[in-house]
Structure formats: C-alpha cells, structure tokens
VEXDREN-2710 file (C-alpha; in Angstrom, 1 decimal):
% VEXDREN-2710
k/r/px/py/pz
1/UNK/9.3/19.9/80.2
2/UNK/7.5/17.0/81.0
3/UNK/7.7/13.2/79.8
4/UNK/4.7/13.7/77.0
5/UNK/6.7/17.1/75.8
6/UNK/10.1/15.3/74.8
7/UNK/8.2/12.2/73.0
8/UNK/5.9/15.0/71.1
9/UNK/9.6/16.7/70.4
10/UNK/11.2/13.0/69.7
11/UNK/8.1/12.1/67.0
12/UNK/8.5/15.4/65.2
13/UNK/12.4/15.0/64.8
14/UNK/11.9/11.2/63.4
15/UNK/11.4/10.5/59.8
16/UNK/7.9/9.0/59.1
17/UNK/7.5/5.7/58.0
18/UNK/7.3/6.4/54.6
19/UNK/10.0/8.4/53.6
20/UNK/11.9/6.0/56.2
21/UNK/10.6/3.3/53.5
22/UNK/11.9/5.3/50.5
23/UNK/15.4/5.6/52.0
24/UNK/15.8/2.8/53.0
25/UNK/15.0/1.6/48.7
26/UNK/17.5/3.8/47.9
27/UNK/20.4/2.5/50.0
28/UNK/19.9/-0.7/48.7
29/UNK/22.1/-1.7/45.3
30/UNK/21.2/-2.3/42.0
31/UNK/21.6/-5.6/41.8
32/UNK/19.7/-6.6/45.2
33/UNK/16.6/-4.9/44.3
34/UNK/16.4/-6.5/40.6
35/UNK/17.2/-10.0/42.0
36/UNK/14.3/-9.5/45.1
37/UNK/12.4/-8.5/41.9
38/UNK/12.9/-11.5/39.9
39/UNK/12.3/-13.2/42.9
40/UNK/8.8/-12.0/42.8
41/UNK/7.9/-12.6/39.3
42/UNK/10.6/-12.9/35.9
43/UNK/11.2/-10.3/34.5
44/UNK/10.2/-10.1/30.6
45/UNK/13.0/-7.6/29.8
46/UNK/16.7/-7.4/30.7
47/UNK/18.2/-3.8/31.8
48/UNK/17.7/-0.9/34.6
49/UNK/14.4/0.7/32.3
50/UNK/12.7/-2.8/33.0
51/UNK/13.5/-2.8/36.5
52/UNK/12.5/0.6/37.7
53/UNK/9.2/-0.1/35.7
54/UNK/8.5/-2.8/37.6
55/UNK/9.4/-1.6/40.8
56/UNK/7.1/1.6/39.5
57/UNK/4.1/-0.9/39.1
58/UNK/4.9/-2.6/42.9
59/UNK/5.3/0.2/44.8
60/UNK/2.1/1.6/46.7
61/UNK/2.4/5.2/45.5
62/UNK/-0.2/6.3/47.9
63/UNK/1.8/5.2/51.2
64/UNK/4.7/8.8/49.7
65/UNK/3.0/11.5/51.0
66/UNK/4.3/14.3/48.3
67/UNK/4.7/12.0/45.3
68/UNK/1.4/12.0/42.6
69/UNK/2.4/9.6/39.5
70/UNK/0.9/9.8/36.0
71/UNK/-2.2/7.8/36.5
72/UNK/-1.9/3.9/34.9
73/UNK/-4.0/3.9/31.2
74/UNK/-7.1/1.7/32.0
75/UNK/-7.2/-1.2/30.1
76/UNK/-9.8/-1.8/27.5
77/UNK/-12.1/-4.1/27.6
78/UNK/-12.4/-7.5/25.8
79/UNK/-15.4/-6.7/24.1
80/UNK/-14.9/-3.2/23.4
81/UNK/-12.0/-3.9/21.7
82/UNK/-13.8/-6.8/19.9
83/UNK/-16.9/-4.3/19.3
84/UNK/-13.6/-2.0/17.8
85/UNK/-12.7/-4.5/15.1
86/UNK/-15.4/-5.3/14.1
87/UNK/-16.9/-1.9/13.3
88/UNK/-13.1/-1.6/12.1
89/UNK/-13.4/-4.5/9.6
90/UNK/-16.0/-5.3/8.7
91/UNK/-19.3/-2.7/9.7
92/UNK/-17.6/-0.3/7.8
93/UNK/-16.5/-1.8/4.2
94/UNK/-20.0/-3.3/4.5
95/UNK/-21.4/0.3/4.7
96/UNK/-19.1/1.8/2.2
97/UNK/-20.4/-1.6/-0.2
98/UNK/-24.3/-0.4/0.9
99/UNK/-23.6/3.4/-0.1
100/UNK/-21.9/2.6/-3.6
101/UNK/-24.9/0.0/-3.9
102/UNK/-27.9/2.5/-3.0
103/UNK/-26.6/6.0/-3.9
104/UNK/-24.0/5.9/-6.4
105/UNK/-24.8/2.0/-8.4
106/UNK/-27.0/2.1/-12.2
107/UNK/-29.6/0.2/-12.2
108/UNK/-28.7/-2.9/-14.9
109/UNK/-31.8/-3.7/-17.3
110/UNK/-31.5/-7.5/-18.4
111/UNK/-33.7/-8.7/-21.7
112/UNK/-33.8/-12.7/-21.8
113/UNK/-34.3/-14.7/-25.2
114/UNK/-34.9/-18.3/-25.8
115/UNK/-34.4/-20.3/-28.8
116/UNK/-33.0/-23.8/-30.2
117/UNK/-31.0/-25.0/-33.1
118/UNK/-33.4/-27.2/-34.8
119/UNK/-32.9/-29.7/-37.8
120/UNK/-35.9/-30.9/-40.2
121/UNK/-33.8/-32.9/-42.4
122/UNK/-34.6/-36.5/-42.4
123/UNK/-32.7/-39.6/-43.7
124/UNK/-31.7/-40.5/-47.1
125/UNK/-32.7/-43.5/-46.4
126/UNK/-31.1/-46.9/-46.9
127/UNK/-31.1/-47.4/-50.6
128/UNK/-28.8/-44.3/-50.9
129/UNK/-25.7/-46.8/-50.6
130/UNK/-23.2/-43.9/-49.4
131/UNK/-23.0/-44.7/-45.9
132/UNK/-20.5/-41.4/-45.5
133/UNK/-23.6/-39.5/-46.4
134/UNK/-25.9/-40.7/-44.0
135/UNK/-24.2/-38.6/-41.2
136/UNK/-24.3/-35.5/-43.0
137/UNK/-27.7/-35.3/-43.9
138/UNK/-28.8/-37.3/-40.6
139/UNK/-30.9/-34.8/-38.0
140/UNK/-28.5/-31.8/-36.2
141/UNK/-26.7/-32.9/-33.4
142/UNK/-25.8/-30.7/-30.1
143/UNK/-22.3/-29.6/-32.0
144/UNK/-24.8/-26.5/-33.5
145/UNK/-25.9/-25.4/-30.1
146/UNK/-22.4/-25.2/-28.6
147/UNK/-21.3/-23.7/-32.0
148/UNK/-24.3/-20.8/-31.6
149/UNK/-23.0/-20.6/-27.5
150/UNK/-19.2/-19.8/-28.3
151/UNK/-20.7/-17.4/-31.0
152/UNK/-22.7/-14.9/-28.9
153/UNK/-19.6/-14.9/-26.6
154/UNK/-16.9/-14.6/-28.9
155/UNK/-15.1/-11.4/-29.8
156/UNK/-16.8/-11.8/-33.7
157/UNK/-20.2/-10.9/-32.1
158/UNK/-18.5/-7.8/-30.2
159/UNK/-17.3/-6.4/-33.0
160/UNK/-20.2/-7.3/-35.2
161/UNK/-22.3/-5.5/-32.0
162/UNK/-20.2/-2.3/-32.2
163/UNK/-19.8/-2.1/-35.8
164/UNK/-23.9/-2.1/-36.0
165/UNK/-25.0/-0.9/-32.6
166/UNK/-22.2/1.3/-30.9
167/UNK/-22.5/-0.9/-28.2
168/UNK/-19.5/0.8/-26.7
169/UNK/-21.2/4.1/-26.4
170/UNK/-24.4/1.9/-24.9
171/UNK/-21.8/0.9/-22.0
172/UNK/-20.5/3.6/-21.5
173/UNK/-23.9/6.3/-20.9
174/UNK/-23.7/8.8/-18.6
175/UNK/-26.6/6.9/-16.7
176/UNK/-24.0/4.4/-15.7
177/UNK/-22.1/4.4/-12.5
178/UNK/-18.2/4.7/-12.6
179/UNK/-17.7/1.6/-11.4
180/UNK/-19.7/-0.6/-13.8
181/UNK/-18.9/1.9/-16.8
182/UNK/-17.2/1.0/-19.8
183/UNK/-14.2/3.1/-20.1
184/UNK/-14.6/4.2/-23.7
185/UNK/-11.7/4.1/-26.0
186/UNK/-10.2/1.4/-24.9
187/UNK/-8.9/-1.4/-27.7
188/UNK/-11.4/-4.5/-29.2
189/UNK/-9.9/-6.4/-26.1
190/UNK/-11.0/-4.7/-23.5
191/UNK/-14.6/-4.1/-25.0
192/UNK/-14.7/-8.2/-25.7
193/UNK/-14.2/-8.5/-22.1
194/UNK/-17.3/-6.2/-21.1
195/UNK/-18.8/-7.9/-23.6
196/UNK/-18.8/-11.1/-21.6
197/UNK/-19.8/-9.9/-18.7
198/UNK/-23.2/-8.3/-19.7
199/UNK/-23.9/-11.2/-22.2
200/UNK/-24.2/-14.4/-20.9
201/UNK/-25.4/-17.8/-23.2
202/UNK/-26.4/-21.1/-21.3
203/UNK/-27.3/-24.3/-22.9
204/UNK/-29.6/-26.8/-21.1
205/UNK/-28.3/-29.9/-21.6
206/UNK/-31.2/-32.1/-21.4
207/UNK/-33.4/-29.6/-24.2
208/UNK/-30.8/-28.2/-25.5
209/UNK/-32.2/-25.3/-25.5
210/UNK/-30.2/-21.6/-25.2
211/UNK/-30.9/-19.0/-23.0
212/UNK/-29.1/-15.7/-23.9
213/UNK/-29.0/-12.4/-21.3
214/UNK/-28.1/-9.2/-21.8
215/UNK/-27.5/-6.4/-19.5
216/UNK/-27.4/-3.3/-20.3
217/UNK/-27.9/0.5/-18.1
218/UNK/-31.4/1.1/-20.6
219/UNK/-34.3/-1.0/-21.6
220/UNK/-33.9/-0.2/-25.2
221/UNK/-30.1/-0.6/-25.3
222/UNK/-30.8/-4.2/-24.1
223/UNK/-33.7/-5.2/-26.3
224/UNK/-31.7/-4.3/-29.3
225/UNK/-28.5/-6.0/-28.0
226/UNK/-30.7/-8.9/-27.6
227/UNK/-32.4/-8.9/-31.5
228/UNK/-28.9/-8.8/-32.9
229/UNK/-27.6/-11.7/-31.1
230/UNK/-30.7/-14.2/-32.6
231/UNK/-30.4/-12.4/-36.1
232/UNK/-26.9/-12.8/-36.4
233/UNK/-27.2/-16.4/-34.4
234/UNK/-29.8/-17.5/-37.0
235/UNK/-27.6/-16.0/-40.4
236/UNK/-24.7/-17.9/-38.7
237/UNK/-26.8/-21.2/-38.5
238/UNK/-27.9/-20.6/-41.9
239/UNK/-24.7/-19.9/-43.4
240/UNK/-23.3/-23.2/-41.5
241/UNK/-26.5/-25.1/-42.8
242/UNK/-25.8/-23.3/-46.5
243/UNK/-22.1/-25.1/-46.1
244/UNK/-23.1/-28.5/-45.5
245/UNK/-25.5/-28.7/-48.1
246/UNK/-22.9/-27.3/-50.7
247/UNK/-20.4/-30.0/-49.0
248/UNK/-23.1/-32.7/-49.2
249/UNK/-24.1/-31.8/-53.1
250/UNK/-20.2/-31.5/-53.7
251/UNK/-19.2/-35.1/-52.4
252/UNK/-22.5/-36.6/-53.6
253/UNK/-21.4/-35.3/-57.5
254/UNK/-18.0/-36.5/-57.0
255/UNK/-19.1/-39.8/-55.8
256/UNK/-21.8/-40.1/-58.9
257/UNK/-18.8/-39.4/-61.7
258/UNK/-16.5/-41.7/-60.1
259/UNK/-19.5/-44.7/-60.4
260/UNK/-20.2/-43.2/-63.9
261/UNK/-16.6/-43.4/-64.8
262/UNK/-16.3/-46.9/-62.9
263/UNK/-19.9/-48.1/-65.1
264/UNK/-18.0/-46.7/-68.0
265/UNK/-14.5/-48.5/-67.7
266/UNK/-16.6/-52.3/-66.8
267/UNK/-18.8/-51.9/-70.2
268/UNK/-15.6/-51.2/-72.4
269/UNK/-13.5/-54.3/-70.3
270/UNK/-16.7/-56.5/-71.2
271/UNK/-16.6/-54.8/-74.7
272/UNK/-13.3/-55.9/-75.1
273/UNK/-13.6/-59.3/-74.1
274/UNK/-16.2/-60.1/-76.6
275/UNK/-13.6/-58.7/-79.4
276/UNK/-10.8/-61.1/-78.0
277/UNK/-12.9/-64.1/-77.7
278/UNK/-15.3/-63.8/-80.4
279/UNK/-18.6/-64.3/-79.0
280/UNK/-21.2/-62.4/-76.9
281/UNK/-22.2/-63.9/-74.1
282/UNK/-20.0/-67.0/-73.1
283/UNK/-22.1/-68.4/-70.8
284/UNK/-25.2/-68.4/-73.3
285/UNK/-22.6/-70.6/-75.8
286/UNK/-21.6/-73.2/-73.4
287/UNK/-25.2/-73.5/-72.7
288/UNK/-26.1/-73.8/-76.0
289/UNK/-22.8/-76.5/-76.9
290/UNK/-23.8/-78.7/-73.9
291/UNK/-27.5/-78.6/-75.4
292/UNK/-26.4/-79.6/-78.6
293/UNK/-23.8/-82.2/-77.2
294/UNK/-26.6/-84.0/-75.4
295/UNK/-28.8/-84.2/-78.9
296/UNK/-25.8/-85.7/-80.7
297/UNK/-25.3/-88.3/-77.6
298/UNK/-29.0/-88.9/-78.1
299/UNK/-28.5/-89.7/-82.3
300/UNK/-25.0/-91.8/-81.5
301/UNK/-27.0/-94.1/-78.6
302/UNK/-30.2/-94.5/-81.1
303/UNK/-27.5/-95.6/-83.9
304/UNK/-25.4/-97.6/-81.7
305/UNK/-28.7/-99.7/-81.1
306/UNK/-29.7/-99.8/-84.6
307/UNK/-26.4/-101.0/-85.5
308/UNK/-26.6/-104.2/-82.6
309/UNK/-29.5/-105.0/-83.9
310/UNK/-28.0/-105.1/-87.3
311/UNK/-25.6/-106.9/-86.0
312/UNK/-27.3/-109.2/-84.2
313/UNK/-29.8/-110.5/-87.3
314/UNK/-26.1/-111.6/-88.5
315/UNK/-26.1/-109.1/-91.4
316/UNK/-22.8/-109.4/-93.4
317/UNK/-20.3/-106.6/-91.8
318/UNK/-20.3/-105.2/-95.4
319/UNK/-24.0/-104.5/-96.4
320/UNK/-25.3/-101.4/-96.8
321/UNK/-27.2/-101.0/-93.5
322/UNK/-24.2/-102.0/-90.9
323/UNK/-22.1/-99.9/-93.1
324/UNK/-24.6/-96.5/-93.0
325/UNK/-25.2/-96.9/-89.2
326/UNK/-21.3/-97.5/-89.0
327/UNK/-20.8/-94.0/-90.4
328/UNK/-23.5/-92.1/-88.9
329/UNK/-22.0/-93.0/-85.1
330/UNK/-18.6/-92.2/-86.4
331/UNK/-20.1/-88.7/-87.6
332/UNK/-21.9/-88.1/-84.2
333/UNK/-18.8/-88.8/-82.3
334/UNK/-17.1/-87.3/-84.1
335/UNK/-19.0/-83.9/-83.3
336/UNK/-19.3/-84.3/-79.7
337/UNK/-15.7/-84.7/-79.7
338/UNK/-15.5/-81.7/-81.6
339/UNK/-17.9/-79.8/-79.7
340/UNK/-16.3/-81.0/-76.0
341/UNK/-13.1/-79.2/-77.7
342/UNK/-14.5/-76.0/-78.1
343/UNK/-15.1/-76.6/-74.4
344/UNK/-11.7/-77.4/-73.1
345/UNK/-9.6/-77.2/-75.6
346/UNK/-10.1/-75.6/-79.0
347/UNK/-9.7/-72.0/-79.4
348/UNK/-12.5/-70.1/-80.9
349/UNK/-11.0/-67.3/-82.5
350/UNK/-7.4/-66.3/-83.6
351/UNK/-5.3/-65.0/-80.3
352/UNK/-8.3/-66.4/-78.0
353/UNK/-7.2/-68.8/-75.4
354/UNK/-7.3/-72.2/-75.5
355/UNK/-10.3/-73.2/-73.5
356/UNK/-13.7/-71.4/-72.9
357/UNK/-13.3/-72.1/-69.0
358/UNK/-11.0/-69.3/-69.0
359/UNK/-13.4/-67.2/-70.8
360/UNK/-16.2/-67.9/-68.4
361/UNK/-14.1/-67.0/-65.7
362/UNK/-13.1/-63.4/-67.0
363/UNK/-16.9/-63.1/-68.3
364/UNK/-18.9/-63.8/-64.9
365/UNK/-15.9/-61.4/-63.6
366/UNK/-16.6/-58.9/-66.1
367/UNK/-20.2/-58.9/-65.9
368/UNK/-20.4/-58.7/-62.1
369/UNK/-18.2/-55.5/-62.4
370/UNK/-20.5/-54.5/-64.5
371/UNK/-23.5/-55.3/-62.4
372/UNK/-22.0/-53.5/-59.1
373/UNK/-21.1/-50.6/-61.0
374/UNK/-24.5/-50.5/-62.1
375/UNK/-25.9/-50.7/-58.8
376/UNK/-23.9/-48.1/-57.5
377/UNK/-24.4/-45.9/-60.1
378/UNK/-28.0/-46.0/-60.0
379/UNK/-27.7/-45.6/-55.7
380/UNK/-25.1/-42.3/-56.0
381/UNK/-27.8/-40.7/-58.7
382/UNK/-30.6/-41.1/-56.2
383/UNK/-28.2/-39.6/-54.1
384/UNK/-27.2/-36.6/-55.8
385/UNK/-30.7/-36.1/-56.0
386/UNK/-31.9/-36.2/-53.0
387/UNK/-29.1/-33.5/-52.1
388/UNK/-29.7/-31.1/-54.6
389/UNK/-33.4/-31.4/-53.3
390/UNK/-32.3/-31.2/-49.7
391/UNK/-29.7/-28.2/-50.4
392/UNK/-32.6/-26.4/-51.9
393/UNK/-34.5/-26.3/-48.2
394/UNK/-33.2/-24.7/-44.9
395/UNK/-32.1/-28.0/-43.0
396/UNK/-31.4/-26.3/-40.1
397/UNK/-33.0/-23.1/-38.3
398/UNK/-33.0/-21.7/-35.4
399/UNK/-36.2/-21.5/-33.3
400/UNK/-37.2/-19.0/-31.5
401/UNK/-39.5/-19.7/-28.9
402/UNK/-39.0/-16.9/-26.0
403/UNK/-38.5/-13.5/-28.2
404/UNK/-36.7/-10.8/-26.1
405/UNK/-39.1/-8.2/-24.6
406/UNK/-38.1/-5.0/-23.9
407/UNK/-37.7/-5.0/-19.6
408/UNK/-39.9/-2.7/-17.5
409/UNK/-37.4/-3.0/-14.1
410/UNK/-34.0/-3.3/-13.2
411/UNK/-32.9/-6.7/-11.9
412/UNK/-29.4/-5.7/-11.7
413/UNK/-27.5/-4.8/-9.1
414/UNK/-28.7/-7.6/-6.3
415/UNK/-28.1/-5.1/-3.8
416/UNK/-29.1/-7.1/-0.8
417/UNK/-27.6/-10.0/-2.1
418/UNK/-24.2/-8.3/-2.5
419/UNK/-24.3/-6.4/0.8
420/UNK/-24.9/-10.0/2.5
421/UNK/-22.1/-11.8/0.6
422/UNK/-19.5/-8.6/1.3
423/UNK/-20.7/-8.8/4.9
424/UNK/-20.0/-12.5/5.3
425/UNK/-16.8/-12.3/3.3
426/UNK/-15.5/-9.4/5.5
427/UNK/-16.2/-11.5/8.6
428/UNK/-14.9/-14.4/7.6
429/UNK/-12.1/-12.6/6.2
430/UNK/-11.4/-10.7/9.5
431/UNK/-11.6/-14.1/11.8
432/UNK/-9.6/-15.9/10.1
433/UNK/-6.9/-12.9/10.3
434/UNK/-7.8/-12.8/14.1
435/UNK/-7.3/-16.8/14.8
436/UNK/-4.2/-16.7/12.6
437/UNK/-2.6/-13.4/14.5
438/UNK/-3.5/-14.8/17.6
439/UNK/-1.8/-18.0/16.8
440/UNK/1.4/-16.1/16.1
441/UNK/1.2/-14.7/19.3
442/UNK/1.0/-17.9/21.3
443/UNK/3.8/-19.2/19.5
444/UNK/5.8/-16.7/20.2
445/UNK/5.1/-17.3/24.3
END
C-alpha cells in the first residue's frame, strides 16, 4: 500500500470539519457558550430558550452537511406594512363611508324661507306724559326675532308639526335610508330631537332677518313642513302682538282712572277749602283788599292835607271844617287798619284761621294740585286713546320676503364633502394612534 493509499484511508476515517465543529459545540457547557454569547451582543431575554435561539440565528446552517432548518420568515417591508395600515385604517372605513353614501344614503330635499319680524307702530309721541308707555308702543326690537328662532326649534312646533302634518310618518318613509330614518314610535323626545336636526332657524344679526331650512326625504314633505313653520311663526307673532296691545290698553286705563280719581280728590280738597275759609278764590280777595287799601291811603293823605291847610289858616281847633276833616282821617284809618287785619290777622269766617297768609298758602297748594292733576289727566286720556287706536291695528307682522318653493333636487347628503372629511378624520385619527404607539415603544427601550 503506498504513501497516497494510507492518507486516502486516514481522510476517510477523520471526522469532517463540520461535524468536528458541531462536537466540539456540544462539549462545551452551558454556561460558557451563553457567556461567549453575551459577549457578542446582550441578550434581550434570560434562560436556555433565548440562548439556543440565538445561537440558532449565529450558526451558519449551511457549513452541517445533513441539517436543513425551517427557513427564517422574511421581514416585511417598511412600506408594505405602511401600505397595510393604511388600507387597514383608513382606505377601508372611507370606502365603507362611500358605499353607504352612493348605494344605500336618501337623497335629503331642503325648502328655504325667508322672512322678518317687522313693527309699524310709531311713537306716542311726547305729549302722551307716560314715559312707561313709550317702550311699549316704541318700534319692535330684536327680542321678536329670537322669540320666533327658539319657536321653530322648540318641541311646541314638533308637536304642533305632528299633530297637523304627521311629520313623524314624513321621517320615517320607506324612501329613507336606515341610517337617517326616524324610528317611528318613539316618545315626543326623541321626535323633538329629529326635529332639530332637519329644521334649522338662523338670524342675521345685522338685518335681522330669519332664514328657516327644512329637510325632508320628499319635495312635498318639505314644502309643507316649511308653510307651517311661517303660519304658525306669524299666529305666534300675532298672538304676542294681540298681548301687548291688551297690556298696553290695560295699563293705559288704569293709569287714566287713577288721574281721574287724583282730578277728583284735588277739586273736592279745593271745594273744601272754600267752605272752611269762606271765600272763593283767596288770591282774587287779597288782590282786591290791597286795591281797596291803597284807595283809602289815597282819601286819608288828601284829608290829612286838607286838614294842614286848615290848620295852617289858624282855624279854631273846634270849627266845623278841622273837626269834619278830623273825622274823615280817623274813619279812613280806621279801615285800612281794619282791612290790613283781614290780612294778617282777622279771621274771616267762624273756625277759619287767623290770617289769610295761611289760606293763600293751602290755596296756591290746592290749585296747583289741581292744575297737575288736570294735566295729567288730559295726557293719560290722549293716551288711552291712542292705544285703543293702536290695539285695533296689527303692530307687528311678520314679513315674508323669500316664500318656500317646493325643491326640484336633493342637496342633502354632501357626499363628496363627507367622504373627504371621513377620509381626513380617519388619517388623522390613525397618525396620531401611530406617533402615540410608537412613542410607547421607545419608552419602553
């Protein structure tokens, strides 16, 4: 046998260099091979499952002839997996929103109606002397037009609306789709919620002028949903404009038999006074005692000069001429004195106080109670009638200026406008669930 014989002989005996390898792995301990693991890189997991994974994933499988492991799963890639979620979250509620909206969705038919709260009532002017009234019967004010607003909307015009129109049966057709039906049956509640969100009333705050919308799943169902919202709108502004009217005729009576009664009380007070003091007119008296004071201080000066010139012709104290003159100024003074009494001091009837002063006082007191109550009197009865005249026209109305029509196409539901907003919703929706898990995730490293 020669030399090349015994080494073919020699290689055939030896173990290859790969199972040699494999041996050589499994003589080794436990513990060495997971620390020349570590070594290598950490491992994320304690325990012997983590260890032979990871010397599973190191070893080059294709250097042990005989040994064929379950081939590795192929990770994805980024953006198929991206692609994934996306179709995931948000392509497909987008086309589930898109097949409700264009195969199963009712068309919505909306009828549109403009109108105003107007007022011609115009101001009593300012003789009327009831400020309180002014107010009342002044021009309408935007309270109406908010009053009308919370009407349409409130569950009084629901009920009003089904009592008259079945409006719950007109929600509920068969054309409409079961998600935008109205489930009949239910209680008022539940129909004064539908009823809000197929009727809508805005108010432009500049004009003031409303704008009511109705929706309904027929033309004709929302063109008489719309007339009965103005009628009963305009017998609600009527019956409100009735009210203040009655209110304002009401007060303004109240007001006139109070000043009547007020007139009535001054003229028996003056009445009274003349009784007690025993003469008409006070004022006209002292006039008339002052006038007749002067004359007499007029005759007493004229005699008091006749009787120096008596006096000075050096008559005798005693002849007949001194002695008349004498007498007649005695007399004259003697009635001013008398008359200045009556003024101050002297009473002029029995029980009357003791001076006319007094009396004057109560008189020009008297009379201009009288005088307001006159005044006012006469202002209140202008009043009164002006507001029975007033009441007897429709003050406020409302105006009608767009009339509902009945409409010839559905603008209800926006479908492109709702598949765009539940497209952007679902993105943002899904990103901001992305960014948040993925934060998670980094904290937790």
């Amino acid at each position: 046998m020669n030399a090349d014989e015994v080494r073919d002989r020699e290689a055939k005996t030896r173990p290859s260099d790969g199972l040699q390898g494999l041996m050589d792995l499994a003589r080794r301990s436990l513990p060495e091979l997971r620390r020349d693991t570590e070594t290598l890189e950490p491992l994320e997991q304690k325990g012997a499952m983590a260890l032979l994974r990871r010397a599973r994933e190191k070893l080059d499988w294709q250097r042990l002839p005989g040994l064929r492991p379950s081939a590795p799963k192929p990770e994805e890639k980024l953006q198929v997996v991206l692609a994934k979620r996306v179709a995931a979250f948000v392509l497909l509620p987008t086309a589930l929103m898109a097949v409700y909206l264009f195969v199963f969705a009712s068309d919505q038919y909306v009828a549109e109606a403009k109108f105003a709260v107007r007022g011609n009532v115009e101001p009593m002017g300012e003789a009327s002397g009831g400020g309180e009234f002014a107010g009342l019967i002044g021009k309408h004010n935007s309270q109406d037009s908010f009053i009308v607003r919370d009407f349409v909307q409130s569950r009084a015009m629901a009920e009003m609306a089904q009592t008259e129109l079945n409006v719950a049966g007109m929600f509920s057709r068969r054309e409409a789709d079961f998600w935008s039906r109205y489930r009949n049956g239910q209680p008022m509640e539940e129909l004064a919620k539908y009823w809000l969100q197929h009727v809508n009333a805005h108010i432009e705050m500049v004009s003031g002028v409303i704008t009511v919308t109705v929706r309904a799943f027929t033309p004709e169902d929302a063109l008489a949903i719309s007339k009965l919202v103005i009628e009963r709108s305009e017998r609600l502004v009527n019956d409100i404009s009735r009210r203040a009217q009655a209110d304002l005729v009401s007060h303004a009576e109240k007001d006139a038999l109070a000043s009547e009664e007020r007139l009535k009380k001054s003229r028996v007070a003056l009445q009274s006074f003349r009784n007690t003091w025993g003469i008409i007119d006070p004022v006209k008296s002292a006039e008339s005692t002052l006038k007749t004071i002067t004359e007499l201080q007029k005759d007493k000066l004229k005699a008091e000069n006749d009787l120096q010139v008596l006096r000075g012709s050096r008559l005798d104290e005693n002849s007949r001429g001194i002695q008349t003159l004498v007498a007649t100024v005695a007399a004259v003074d003697g009635q001013i004195t008398r008359l200045r009494n009556q003024l101050t001091n002297e009473g002029l009837a029995a029980g009357a106080p003791n001076n006319i002063t007094q009396a004057l006082l109560e008189f020009e007191g008297l009379k201009v109670e009288q005088t307001i109550a006159e005044k006012l009197h006469e202002s209140l009865q202008l009043m009164l009638d002006r507001a029975r005249i007033a009441a007897a026209k429709q003050q406020v109305y409302l105006a009608t200026f767009v009339p509902p029509r009945i409409p010839a196409s559905s603008i209800y539901p926006e479908r492109g406008h709702v598949l765009l907003i539940t497209f952007f919703c679902c993105f943002a929706l899904w990103s901001s669930a992305s960014l948040l898990i993925s934060g998670v995730k980094d904290q937790r490293l």
